[in-house]
VEXDREN-2710 file (C-alpha; in Angstrom, 1 decimal):
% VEXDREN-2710
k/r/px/py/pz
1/UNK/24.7/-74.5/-36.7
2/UNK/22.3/-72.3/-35.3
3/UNK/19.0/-73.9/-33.8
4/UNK/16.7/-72.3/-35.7
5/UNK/18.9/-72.2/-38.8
6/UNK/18.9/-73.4/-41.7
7/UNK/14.8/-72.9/-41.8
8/UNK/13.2/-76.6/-42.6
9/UNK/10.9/-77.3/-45.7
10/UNK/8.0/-77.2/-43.2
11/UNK/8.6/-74.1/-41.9
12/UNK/8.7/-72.8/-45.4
13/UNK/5.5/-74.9/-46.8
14/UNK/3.9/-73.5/-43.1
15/UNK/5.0/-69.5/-44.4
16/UNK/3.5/-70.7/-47.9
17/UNK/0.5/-71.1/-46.0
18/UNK/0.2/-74.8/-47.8
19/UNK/-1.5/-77.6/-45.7
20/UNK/-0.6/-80.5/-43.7
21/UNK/-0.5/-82.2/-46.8
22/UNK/0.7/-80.3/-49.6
23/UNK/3.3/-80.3/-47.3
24/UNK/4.1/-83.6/-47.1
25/UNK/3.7/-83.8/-51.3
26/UNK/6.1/-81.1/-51.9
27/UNK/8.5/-82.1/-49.2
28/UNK/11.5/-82.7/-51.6
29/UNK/11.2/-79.2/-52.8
30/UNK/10.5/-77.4/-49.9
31/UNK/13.4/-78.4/-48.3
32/UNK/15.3/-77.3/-51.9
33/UNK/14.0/-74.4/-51.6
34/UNK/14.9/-73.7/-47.4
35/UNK/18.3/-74.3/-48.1
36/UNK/19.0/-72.5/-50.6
37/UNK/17.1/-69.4/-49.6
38/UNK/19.4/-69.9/-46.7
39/UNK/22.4/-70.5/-48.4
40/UNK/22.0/-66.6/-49.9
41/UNK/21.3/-65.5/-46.8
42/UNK/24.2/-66.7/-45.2
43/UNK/26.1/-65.5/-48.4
44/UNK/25.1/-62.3/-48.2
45/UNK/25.5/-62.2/-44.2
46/UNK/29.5/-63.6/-43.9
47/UNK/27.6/-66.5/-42.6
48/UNK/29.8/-68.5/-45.0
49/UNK/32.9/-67.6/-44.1
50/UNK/32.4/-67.3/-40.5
51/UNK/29.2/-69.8/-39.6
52/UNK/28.5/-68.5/-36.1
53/UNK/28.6/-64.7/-37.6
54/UNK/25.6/-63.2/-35.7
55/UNK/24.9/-65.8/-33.7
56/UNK/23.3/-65.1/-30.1
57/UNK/24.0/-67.2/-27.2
58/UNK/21.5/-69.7/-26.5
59/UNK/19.1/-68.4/-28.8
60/UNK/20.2/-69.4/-32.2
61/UNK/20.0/-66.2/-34.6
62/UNK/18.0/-63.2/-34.5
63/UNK/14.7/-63.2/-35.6
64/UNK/15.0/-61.3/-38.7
65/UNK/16.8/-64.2/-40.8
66/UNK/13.9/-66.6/-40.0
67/UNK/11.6/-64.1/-41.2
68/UNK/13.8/-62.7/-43.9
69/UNK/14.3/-66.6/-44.9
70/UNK/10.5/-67.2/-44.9
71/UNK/9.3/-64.2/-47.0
72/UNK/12.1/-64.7/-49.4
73/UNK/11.6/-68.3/-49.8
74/UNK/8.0/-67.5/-50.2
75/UNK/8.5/-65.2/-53.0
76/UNK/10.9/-68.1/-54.5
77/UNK/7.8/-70.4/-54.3
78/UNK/5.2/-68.5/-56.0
79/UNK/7.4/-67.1/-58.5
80/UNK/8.9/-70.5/-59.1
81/UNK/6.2/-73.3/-58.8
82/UNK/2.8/-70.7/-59.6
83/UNK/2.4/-71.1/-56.0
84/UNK/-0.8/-71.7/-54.4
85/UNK/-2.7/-70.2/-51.2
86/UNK/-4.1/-72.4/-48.4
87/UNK/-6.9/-72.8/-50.4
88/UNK/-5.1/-74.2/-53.1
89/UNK/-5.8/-70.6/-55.5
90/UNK/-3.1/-69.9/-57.8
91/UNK/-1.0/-67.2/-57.1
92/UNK/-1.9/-63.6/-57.6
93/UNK/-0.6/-63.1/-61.7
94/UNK/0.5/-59.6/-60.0
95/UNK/3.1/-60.8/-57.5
96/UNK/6.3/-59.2/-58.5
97/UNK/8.9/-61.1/-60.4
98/UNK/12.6/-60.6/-60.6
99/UNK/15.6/-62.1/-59.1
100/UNK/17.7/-61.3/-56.2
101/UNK/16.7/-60.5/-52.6
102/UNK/13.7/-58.9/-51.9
103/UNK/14.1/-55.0/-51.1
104/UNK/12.5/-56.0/-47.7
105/UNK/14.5/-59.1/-46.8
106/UNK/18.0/-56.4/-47.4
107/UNK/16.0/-54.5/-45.2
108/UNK/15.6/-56.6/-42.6
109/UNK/19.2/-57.9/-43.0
110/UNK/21.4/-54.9/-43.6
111/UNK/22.0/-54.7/-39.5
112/UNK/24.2/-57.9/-40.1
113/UNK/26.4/-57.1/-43.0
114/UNK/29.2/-59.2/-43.6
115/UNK/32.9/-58.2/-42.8
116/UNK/34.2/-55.8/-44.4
117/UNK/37.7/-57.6/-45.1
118/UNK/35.8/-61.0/-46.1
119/UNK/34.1/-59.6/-49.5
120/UNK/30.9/-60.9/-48.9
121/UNK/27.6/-60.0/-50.5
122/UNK/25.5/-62.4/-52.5
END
């Protein structure tokens, strides 16, 4: 395992923008909600098959998953539980819905494709 990987529920709640508190209210489903944004991730990186895919040495993975793992899971939030700001406004009613990864997230992630002979993909 990776130490910044899987992201934690806090992180997440902290990229929400939620407080200190909401935090600790939601903390159940925060955390649902990291792992399994981070579950797809690793899915659709071979990270699955082959846990230290990507992996740099003493410095956990790169940057991009974090971020990729906190704007996803973001979008998850709002789209999921009518997220709220940090000032506890609902959501804006024009954030996009769908499903899948976000075109920026496969963006940011399609330097670290899975292998080829593994399948992969999400």
């Amino acid at each position: 395992m990776a130490k910044n990987w899987p992201i934690t529920g806090e992180v997440l709640g902290d990229a929400i923008g939620l407080s200190v508190e909401q935090i600790a209210a939601e903390k159940d489903d925060l955390a649902f909600f990291a792992a399994t944004v981070c579950s797809l991730i690793d899915r659709a990186t071979g990270r699955n098959i082959e846990p230290n895919r990507h992996q740099l040495p003493l410095a956990g993975l790169p940057p991009e998953f974090v971020m990729s793992a906190r704007e996803w899971g973001k979008l998850m939030w709002n789209q999921t539980k009518g997220g709220t700001n940090a000032r506890g406004q609902a959501a804006e009613p024009t954030a996009p819905a769908g499903v899948g990864m976000p075109a920026k997230v496969a963006v940011w992630l399609a330097p670290f494709p899975p292998r080829i002979f593994y399948g992969g993909g999400v």
